[in-house]
PAZAPA-4460 file (N, C-alpha, C; in steps of 0.05 Angstrom, whole numbers, plus 32768, in hexadecimal, padded with zeros to 4 digits):
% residues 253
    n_x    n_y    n_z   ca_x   ca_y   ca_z    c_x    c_y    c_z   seq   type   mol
   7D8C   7F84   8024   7D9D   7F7D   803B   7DB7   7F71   802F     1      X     A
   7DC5   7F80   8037   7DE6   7F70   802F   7DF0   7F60   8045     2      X     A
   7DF9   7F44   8036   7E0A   7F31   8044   7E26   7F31   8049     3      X     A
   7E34   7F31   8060   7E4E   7F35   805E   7E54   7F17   8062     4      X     A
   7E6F   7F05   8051   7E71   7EF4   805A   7E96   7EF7   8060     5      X     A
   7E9C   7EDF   8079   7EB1   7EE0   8086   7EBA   7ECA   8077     6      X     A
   7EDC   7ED0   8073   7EE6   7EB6   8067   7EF7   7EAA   807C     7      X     A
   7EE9   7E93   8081   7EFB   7E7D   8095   7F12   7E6F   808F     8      X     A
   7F1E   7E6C   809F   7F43   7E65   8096   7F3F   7E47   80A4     9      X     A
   7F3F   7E38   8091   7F49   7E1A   809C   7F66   7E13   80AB    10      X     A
   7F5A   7E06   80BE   7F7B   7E04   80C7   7F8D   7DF5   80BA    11      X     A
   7FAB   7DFB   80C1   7FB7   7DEC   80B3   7FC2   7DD2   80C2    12      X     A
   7FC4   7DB7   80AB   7FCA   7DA2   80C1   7FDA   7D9D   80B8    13      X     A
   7FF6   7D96   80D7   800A   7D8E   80D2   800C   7D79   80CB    14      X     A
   8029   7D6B   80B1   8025   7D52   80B5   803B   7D44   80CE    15      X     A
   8027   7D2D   80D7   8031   7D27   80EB   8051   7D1A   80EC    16      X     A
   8052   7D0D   80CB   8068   7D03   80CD   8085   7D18   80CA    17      X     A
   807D   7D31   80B4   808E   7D46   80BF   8099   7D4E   80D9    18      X     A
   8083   7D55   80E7   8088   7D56   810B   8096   7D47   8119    19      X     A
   8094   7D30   810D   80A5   7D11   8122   80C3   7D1A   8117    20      X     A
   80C7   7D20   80FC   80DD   7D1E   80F1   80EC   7D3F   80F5    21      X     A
   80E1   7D52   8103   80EA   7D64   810F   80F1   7D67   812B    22      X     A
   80E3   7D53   8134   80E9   7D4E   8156   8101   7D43   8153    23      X     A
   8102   7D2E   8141   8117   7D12   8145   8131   7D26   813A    24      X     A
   8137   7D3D   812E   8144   7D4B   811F   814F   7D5E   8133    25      X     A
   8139   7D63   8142   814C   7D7F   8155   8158   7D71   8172    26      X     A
   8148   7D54   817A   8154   7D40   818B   8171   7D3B   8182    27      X     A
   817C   7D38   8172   818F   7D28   815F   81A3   7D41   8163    28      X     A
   81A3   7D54   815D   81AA   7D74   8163   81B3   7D76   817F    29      X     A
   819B   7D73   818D   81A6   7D74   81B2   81B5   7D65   81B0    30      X     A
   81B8   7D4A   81AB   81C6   7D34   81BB   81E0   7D42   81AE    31      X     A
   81E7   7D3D   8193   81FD   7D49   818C   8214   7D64   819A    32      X     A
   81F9   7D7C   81A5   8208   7D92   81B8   820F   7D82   81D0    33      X     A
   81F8   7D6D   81DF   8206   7D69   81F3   821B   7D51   81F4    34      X     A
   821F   7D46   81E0   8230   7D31   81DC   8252   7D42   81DE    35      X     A
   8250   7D5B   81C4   8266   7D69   81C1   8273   7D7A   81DA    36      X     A
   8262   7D84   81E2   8265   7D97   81FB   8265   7D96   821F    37      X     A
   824D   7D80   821D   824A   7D7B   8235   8258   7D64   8241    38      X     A
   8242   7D44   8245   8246   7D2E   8244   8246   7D19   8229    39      X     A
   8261   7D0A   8235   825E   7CF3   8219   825B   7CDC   8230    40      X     A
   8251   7CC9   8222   8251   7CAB   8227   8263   7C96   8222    41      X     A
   8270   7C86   8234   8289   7C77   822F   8285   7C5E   8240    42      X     A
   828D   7C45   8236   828C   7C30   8245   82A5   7C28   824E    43      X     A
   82AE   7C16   825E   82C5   7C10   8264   82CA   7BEB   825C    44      X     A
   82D9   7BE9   824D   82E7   7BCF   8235   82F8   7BBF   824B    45      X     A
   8304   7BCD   8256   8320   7BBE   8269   8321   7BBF   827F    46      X     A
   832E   7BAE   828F   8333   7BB3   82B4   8341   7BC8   82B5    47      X     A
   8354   7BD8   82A0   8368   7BE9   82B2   8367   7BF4   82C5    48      X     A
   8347   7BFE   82D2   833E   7C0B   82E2   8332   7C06   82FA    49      X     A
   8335   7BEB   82FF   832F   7BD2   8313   833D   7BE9   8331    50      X     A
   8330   7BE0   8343   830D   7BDE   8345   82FF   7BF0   8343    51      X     A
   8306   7C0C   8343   82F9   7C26   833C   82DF   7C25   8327    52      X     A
   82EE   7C1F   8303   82D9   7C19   82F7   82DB   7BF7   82E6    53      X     A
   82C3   7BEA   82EC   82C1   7BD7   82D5   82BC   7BD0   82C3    54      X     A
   82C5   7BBB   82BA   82B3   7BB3   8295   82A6   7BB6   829E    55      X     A
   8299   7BC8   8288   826E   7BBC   828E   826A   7BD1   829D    56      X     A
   8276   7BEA   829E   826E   7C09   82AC   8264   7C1A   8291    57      X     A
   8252   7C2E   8291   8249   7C3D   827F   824E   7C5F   828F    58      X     A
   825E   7C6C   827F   825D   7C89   8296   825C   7C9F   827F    59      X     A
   825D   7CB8   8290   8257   7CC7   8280   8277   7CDE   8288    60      X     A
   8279   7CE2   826E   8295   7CF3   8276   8285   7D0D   8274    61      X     A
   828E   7D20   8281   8294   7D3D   8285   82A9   7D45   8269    62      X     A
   829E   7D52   8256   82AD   7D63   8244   82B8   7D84   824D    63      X     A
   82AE   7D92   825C   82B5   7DAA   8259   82C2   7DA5   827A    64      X     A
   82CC   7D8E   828D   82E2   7DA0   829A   82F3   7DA5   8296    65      X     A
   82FC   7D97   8278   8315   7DA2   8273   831D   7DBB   8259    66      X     A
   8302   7DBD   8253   8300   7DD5   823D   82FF   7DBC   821F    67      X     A
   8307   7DC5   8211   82FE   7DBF   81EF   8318   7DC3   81E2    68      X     A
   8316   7DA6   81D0   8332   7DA8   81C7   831F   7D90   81A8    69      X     A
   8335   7D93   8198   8329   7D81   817C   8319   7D63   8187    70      X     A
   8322   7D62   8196   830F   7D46   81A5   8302   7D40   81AE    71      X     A
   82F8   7D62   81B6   82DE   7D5C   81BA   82CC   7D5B   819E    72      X     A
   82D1   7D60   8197   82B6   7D61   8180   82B7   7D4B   8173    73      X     A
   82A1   7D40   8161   829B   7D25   815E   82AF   7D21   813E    74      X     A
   82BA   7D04   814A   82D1   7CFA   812B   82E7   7D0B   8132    75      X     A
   82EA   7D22   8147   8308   7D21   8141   830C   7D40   813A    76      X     A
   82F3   7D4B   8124   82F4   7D5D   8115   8317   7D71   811D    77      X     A
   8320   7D72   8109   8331   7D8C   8117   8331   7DA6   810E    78      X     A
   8320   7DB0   811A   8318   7DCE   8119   8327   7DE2   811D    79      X     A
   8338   7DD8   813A   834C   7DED   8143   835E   7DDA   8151    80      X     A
   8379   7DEC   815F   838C   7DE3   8163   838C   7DE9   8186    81      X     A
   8399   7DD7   819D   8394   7DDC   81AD   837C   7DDE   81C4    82      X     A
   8376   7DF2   81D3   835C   7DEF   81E8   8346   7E0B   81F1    83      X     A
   833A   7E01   81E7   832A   7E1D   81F5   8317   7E1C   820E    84      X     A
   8317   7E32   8220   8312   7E2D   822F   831A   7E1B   824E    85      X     A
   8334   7E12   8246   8346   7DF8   824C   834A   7E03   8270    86      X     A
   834A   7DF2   8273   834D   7DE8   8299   835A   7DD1   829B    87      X     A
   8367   7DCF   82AB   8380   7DBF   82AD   8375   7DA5   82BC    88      X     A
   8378   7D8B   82B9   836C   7D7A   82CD   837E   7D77   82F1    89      X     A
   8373   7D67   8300   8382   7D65   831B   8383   7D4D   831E    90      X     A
   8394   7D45   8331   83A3   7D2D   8334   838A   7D21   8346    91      X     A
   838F   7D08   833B   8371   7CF3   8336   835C   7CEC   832D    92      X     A
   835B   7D12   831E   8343   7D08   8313   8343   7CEB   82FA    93      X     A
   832D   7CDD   82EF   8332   7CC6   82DF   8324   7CDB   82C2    94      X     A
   833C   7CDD   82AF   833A   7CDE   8297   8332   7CD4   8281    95      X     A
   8324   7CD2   826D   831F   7CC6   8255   8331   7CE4   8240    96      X     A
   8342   7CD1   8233   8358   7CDB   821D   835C   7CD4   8206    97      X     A
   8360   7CDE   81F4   836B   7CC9   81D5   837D   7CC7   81D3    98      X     A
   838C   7CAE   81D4   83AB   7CA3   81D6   83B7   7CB8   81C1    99      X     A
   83CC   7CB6   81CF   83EA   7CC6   81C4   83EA   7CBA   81A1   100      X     A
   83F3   7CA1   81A2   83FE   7C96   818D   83E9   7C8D   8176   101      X     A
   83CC   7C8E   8183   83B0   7C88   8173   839E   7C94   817F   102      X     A
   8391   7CAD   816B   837F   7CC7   817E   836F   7CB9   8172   103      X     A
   8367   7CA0   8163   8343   7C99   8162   8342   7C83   817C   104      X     A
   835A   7C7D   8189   8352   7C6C   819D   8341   7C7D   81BD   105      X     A
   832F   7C77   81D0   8331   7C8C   81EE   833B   7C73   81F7   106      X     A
   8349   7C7E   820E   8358   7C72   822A   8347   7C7E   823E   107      X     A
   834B   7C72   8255   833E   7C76   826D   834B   7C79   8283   108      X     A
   8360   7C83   8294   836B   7C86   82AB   8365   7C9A   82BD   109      X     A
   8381   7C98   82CA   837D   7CAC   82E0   8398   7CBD   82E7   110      X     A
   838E   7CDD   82E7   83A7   7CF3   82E9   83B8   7CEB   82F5   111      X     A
   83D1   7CE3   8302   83E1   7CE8   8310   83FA   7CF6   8317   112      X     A
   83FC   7D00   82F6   8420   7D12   82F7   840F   7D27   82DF   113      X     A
   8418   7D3A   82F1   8411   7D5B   82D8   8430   7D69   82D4   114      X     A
   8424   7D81   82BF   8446   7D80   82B9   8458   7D8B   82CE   115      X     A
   846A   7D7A   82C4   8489   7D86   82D7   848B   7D79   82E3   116      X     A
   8472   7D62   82ED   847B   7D52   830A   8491   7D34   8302   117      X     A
   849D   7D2D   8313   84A8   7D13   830E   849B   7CFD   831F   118      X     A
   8498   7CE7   830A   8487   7CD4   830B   8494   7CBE   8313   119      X     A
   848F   7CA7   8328   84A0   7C94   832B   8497   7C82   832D   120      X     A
   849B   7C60   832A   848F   7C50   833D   84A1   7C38   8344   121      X     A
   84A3   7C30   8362   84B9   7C29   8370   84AB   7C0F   837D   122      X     A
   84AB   7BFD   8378   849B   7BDF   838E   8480   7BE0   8389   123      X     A
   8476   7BF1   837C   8452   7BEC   8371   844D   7C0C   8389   124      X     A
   8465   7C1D   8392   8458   7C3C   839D   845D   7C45   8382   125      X     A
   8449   7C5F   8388   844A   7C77   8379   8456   7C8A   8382   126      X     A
   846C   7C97   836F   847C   7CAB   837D   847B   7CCA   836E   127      X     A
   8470   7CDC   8374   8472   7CFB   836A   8482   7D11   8377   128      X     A
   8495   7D0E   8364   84A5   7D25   836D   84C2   7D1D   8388   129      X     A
   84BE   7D03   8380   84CA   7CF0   839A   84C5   7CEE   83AF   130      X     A
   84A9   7CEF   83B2   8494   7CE4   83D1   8485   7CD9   83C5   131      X     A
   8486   7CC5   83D6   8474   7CAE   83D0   845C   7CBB   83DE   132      X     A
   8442   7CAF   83C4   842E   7CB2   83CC   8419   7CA3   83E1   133      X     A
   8418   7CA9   83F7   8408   7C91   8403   83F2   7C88   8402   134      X     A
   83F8   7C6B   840E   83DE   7C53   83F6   83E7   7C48   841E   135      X     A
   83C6   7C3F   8419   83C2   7C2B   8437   83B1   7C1A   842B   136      X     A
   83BF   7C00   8431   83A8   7BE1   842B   838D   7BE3   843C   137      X     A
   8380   7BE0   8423   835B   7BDB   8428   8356   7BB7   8433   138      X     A
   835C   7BB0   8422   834A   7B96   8425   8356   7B7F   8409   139      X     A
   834D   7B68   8407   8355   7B5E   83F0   8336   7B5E   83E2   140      X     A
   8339   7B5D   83C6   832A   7B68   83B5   832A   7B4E   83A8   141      X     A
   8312   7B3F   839E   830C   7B34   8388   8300   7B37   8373   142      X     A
   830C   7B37   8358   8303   7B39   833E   82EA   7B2D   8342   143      X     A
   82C5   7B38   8339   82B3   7B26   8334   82AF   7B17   831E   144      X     A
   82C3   7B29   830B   82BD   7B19   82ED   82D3   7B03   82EC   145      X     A
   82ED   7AFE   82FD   82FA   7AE4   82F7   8302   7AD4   830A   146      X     A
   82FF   7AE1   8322   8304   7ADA   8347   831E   7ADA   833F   147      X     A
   8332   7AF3   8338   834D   7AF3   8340   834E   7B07   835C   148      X     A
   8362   7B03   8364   8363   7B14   8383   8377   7B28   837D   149      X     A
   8377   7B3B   8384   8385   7B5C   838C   8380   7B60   83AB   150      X     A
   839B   7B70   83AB   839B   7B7F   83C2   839A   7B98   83B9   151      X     A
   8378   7BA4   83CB   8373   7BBE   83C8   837F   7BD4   83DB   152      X     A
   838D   7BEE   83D3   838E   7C00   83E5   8386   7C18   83E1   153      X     A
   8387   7C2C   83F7   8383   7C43   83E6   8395   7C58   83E8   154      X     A
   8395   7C64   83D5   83A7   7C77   83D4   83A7   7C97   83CF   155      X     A
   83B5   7CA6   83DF   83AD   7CBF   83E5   83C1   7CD0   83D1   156      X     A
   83B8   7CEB   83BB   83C9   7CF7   83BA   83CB   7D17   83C6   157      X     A
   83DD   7D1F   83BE   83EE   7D35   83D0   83D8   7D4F   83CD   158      X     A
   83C3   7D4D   83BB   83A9   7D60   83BE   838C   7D5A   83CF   159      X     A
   8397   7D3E   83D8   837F   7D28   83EA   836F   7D20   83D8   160      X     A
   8373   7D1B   83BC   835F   7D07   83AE   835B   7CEB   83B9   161      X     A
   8350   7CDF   83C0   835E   7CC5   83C7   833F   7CAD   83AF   162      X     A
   8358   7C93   83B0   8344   7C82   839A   8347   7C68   83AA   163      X     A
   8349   7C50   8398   8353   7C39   83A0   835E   7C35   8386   164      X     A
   8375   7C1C   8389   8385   7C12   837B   8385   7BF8   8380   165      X     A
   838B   7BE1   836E   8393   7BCB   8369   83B1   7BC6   8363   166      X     A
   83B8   7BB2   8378   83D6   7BAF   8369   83E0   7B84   8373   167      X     A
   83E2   7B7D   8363   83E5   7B59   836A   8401   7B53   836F   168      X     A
   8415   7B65   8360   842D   7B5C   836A   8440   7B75   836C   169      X     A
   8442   7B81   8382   845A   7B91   8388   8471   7B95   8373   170      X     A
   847A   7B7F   835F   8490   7B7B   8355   8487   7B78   8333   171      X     A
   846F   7B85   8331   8462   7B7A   8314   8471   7B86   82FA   172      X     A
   8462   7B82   82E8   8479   7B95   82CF   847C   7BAB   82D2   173      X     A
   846E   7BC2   82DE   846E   7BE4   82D5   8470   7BE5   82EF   174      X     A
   8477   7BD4   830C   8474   7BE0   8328   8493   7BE8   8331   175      X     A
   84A4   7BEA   831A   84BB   7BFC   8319   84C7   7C02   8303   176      X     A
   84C3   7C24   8303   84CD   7C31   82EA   84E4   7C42   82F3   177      X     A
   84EC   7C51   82DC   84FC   7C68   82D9   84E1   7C7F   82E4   178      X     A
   84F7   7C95   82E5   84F1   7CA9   82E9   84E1   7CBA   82D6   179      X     A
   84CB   7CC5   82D3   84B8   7CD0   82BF   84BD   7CF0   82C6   180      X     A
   84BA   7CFF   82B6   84BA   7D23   82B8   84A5   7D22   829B   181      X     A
   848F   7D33   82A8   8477   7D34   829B   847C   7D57   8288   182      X     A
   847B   7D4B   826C   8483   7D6C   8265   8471   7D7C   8268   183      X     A
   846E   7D9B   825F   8460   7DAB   8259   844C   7D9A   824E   184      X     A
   842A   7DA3   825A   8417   7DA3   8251   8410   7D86   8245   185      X     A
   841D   7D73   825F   8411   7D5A   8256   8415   7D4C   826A   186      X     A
   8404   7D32   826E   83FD   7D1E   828F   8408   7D0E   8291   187      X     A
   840D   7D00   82A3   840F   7CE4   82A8   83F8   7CD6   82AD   188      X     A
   83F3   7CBC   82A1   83DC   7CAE   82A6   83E3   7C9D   82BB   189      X     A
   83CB   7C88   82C4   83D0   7C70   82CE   83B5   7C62   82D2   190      X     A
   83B7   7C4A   82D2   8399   7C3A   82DA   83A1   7C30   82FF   191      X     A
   8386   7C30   8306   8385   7C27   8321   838B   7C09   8327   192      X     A
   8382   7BFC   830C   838F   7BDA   8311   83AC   7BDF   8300   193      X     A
   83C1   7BE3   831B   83DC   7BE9   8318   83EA   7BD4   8309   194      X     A
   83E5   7BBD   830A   83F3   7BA6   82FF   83E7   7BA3   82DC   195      X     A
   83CC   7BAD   82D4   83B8   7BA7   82C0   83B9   7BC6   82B1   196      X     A
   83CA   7BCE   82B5   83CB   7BEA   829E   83DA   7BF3   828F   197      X     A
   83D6   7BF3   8274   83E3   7BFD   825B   83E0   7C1A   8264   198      X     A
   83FD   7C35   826E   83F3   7C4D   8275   8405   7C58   826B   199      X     A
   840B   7C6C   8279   8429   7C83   8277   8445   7C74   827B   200      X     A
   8437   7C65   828C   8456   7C52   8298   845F   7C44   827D   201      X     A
   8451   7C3F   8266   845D   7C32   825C   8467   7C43   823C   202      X     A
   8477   7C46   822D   8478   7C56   8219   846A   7C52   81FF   203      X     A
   8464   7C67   81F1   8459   7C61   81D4   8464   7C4E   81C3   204      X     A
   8477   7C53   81C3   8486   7C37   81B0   8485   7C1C   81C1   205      X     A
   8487   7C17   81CF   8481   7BFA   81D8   845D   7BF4   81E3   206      X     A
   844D   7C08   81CF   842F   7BFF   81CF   8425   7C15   81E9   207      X     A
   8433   7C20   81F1   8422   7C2B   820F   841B   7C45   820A   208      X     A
   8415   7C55   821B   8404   7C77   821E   8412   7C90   8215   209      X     A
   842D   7C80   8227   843B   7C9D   8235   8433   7CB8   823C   210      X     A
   843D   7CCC   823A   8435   7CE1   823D   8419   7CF5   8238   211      X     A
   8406   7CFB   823B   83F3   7D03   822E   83EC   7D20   822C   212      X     A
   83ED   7D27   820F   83E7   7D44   820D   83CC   7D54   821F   213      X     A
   83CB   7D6D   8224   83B6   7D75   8229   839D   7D78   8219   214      X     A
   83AD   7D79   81FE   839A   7D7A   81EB   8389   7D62   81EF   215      X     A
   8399   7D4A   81E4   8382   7D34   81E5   8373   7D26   81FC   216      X     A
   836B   7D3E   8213   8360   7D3A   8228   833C   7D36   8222   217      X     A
   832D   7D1E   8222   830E   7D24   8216   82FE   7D2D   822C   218      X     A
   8302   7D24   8246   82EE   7D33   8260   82F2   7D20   827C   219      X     A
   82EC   7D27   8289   82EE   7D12   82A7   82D3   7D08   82A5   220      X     A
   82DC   7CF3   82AB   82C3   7CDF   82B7   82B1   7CE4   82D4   221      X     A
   8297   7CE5   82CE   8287   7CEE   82E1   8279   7CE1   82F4   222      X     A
   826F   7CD6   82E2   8253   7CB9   82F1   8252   7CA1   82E3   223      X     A
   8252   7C8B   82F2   8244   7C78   82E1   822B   7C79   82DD   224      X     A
   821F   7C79   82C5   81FF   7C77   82C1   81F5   7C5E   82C3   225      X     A
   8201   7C49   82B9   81F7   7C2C   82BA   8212   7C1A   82B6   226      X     A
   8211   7BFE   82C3   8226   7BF3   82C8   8216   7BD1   82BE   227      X     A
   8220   7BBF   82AE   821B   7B9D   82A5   8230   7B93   82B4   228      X     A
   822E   7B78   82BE   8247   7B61   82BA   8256   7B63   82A1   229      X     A
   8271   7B60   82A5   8286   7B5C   8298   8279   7B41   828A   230      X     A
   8278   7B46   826F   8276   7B2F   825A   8257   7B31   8246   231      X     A
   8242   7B4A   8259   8231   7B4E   8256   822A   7B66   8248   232      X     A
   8212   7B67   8237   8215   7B80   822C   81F8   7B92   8231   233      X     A
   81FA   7BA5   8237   81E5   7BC2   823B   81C9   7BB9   822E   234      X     A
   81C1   7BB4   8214   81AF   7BAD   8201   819B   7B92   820C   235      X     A
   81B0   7B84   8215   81A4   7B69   821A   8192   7B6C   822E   236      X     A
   817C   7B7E   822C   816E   7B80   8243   8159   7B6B   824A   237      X     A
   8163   7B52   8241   8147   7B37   8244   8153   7B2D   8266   238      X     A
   8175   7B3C   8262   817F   7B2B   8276   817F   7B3B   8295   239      X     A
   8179   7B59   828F   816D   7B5F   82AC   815A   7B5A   82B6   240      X     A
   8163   7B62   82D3   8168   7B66   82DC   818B   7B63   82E6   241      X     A
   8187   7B3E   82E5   819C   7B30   82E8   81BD   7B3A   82E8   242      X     A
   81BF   7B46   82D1   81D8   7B48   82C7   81E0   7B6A   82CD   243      X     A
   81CC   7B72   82D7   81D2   7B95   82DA   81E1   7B94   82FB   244      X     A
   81F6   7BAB   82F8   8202   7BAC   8318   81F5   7BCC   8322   245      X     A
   81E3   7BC8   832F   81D3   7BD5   8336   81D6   7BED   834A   246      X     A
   81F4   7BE0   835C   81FB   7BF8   8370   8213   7C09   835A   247      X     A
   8218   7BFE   8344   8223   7C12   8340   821D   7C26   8328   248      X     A
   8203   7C28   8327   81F2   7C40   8319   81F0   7C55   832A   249      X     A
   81F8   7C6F   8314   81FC   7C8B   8324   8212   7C91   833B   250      X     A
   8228   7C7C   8338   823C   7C78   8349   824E   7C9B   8343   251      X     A
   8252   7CA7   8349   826E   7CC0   8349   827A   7CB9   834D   252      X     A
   828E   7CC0   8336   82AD   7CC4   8334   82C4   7CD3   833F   253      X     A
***
């Protein structure tokens, strides 16, 4: 009688710590595509954007409505010159940009002059194209992080975006300029706390924005994901509940 024998194959075992360190590897990968391409994450440092957005907001910008330019990709890289895919932004939407005069700095505003238009501002109005844009008083507004008072309004532009704005004195430093003509293929900025903004209104050489290329456009702002008190920080989570502003998670932009 002949025996046939079968040869059994042991399985093979992964090691586990390999596996962890391949998950954590191709995670690291996604975040990176969707960091470059999709959404980035950005907090907001300053009032300029009072009351719209506050210190202590966490949002997520939109990278591809405006297409892909060296800024998007992470550090700056410069790969290429210009935009691909590029779409022009519209008046209101709120931008995140890399300053004119320092592309490792982002700024945060809001569209209001595309090219060709002329930009004005006359008593704390906004003027495009020499019509004033109309703004109707909301209410008075108090700062929660210092109890200073604004008068809120809102203001409509000539495509019906409409936002709110802050402004404390009709007569402030930038609530009367010259005349702006926005060149080829670049914006006018502005922040919504009109009296509290380093923007377009003010020029590169005396510290300010001015003009902003299309290029260094990084994406519009979408949602807030999570929002702290001003003074407070994200991490400190011993101190939530408390310190989280809660209506304004998942807020749209």
């Amino acid at each position: 009688m002949s025996v046939t024998t079968e040869k059994t194959e042991k399985p093979t075992k992964t090691s586990g710590g390999g596996e962890t360190i391949k998950i954590i590897v191709q995670a690291l990968i996604l975040a990176l595509i969707v960091r470059t391409l999709l959404f980035q994450p950005f907090n907001i440092p300053s009032g300029s954007m009072k009351s719209t957005l506050l210190v202590g907001d966490y949002l997520f910008v939109n990278k591809f409505s405006y297409g892909y330019s060296r800024f998007s990709l992470p550090f700056g890289l410069h790969l290429f010159d210009g935009r691909i895919f590029g779409k022009p932004p519209t008046r209101g939407d709120i931008v995140v940009f890399k300053l004119p005069r320092d592309d490792s700095t982002d700024y945060i505003k809001r569209v209001v002059g595309l090219p060709g238009d002329k930009i004005q501002v006359q008593g704390g109005i906004l003027y495009i194209n020499g019509t004033a844009v109309p703004r109707t008083y909301l209410d008075d507004w108090t700062d929660p992080a210092d109890g200073v008072h604004y008068k809120r309004y809102r203001e409509t532009m000539p495509n019906g975006v409409s936002y709110t704005v802050l402004d404390r004195d009709a007569n402030g430093l930038e609530d009367n300029t010259q005349v702006f003509e926005v060149p080829p293929d670049h914006y006018f900025m502005m922040g919504d706390n009109r009296d509290n903004s380093t923007d377009s209104r003010v020029p590169p050489a005396s510290g300010g924005v001015g003009y902003v290329p299309f290029e260094n456009l990084v994406g519009r702002a979408s949602v807030i994901f999570f929002s702290v008190r001003e003074g407070d920080q994200i991490w400190e989570v011993w101190k939530w509940p408390e310190t989280v502003r809660w209506d304004r998670i998942f807020k749209v932009l």
